[in-house]
N, C-alpha and C positions, 0 to 999 in steps of 0.2 A: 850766776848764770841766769838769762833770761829764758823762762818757759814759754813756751809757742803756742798764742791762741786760737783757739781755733772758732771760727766764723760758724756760727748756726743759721738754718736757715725756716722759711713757713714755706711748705710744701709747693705754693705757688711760686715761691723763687725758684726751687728745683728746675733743671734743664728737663727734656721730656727723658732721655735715658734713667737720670738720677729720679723723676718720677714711678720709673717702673718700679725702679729698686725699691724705691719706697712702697711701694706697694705691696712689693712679695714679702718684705721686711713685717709690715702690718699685718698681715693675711698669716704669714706663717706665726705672730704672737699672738693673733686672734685664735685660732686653732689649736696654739700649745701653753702657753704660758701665762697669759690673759683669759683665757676659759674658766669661767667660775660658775657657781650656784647659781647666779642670778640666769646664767645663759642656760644653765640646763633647766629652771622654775618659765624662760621665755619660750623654750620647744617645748614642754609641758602642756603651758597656756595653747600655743598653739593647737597641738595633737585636740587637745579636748575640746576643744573650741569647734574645729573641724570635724571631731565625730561627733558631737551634738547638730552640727549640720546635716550628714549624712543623713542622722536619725531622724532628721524634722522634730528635735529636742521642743517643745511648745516651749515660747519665751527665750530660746536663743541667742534670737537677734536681737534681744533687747540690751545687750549688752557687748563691750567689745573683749578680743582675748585676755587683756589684760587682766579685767574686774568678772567673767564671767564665774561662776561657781560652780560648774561640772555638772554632770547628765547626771540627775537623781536616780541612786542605787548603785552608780558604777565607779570606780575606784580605778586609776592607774598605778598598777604594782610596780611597774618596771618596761624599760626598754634600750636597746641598743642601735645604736646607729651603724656601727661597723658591722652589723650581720643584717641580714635581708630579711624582711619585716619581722624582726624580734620587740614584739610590743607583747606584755601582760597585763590585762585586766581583770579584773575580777567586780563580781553581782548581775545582774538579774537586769536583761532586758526586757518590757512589756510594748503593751499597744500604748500606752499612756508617755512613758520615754523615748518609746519608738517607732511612733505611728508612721514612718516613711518605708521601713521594713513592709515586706509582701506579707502579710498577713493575712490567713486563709481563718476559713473554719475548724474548729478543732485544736489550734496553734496556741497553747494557753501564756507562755514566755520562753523566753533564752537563758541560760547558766551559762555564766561568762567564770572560768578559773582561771586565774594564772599564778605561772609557774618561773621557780626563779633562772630558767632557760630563756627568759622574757617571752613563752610562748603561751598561747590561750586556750582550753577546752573550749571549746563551745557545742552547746548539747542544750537540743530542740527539745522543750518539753510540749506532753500534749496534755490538754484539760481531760478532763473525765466523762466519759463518754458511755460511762456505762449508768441501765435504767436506776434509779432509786426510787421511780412510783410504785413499781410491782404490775403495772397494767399498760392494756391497749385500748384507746389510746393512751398516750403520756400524759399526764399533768403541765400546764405551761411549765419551764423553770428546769422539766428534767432532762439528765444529759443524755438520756436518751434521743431527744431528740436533735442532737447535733451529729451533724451529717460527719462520720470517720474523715478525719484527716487521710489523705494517699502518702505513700513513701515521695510520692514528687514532690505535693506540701514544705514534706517536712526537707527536702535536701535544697529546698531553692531557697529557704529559706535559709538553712545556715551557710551555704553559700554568699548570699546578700550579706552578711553578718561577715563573712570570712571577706569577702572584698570591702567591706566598710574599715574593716583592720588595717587590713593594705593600706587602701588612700589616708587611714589617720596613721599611721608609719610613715609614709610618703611624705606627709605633710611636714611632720617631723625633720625627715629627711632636707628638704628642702627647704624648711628655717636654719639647721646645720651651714647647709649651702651658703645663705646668704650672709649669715654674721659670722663667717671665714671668709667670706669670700670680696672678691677685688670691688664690688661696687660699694660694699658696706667701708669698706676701708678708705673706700676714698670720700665717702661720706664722713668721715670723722677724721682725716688727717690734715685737719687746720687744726686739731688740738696738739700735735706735738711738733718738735722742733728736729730736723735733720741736719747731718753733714754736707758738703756739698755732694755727694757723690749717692746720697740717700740714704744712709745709716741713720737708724736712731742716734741721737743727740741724747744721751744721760744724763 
């Protein structure tokens, strides 16, 4: 008995119907069964690459997401895509990693925790603000003479921190988007072979 072969084809022979299929084909193995480590180390790169923007990271831009090395002191513990910005970080933001943050007087860093809920504390510390010369006037150097942070200070400030979260989740978000998604797929579907009808070809 002769077996029946069957005719494979390169994405460009596909008819436009049998292209879509191929597409959804693509798109749904990108997102399920093709998803590996390397794509979740590629939304990583992203994310971090993007909050070192935010921050006005000094040396940034000297590099692209790929090769960049992360925002000195701060650590990505974790994050989800399926819940709404569930990102964890954890260390210590300053005026030195994060000179684009509003920084007032008074405002000495950020404590970044996170938590395996992929959620983040963030908690305004303030420098020290109390005399150690013992006199009036101050000595140059004492904290006395630093004018008290306000409660507005300190809430616009982790504010600014809490929406810098966001947009680096977002980011995240929306690399997910694209290497699932219909234009990545068609960028890379001259490497495989389809049925006529759009099916992967095995």
């Amino acid at each position: 008995m002769r077996e029946e072969t069957i005719r494979v084809y390169g994405f460009a022979e596909l008819s436009e119907q049998a292209q879509a299929r191929a597409i959804e084909v693509l798109c749904a193995r990108l997102a399920g069964s093709w998803w590996d480590s390397g794509d979740n180390e590629d939304v990583r790169n992203a994310m971090v690459y993007e909050l070192a923007t935010k921050l006005g990271t000094p040396g940034h831009d000297q590099y692209g997401e790929g090769d960049y090395p992360g925002v000195p002191g701060v650590t990505v513990a974790g994050w989800d895509m399926d819940r709404h910005q569930a990102l964890a970080l954890d260390g210590r933001l300053d005026r030195d990693n994060a000179p684009a943050l509003p920084w007032t007087t008074g405002l000495d860093h950020v404590e970044l925790s996170g938590y395996r809920s992929e959620t983040t504390r963030v908690e305004v510390i303030t420098g020290n603000t109390e005399c150690t010369c013992g006199g009036e006037p101050h000595d140059d150097g004492c904290p006395g003479l630093l004018v008290r942070v306000d409660l507005a200070g300190i809430g616009t400030l982790e504010q600014a921190v809490r929406d810098v979260l966001h947009e680096t989740w977002a980011c995240g978000e929306r690399t997910v988007d694209y290497k699932t998604g219909a234009a990545y797929a068609r960028e890379i579907s001259d490497n495989y072979a389809f049925t006529e009808d759009g099916e992967l070809y095995a």
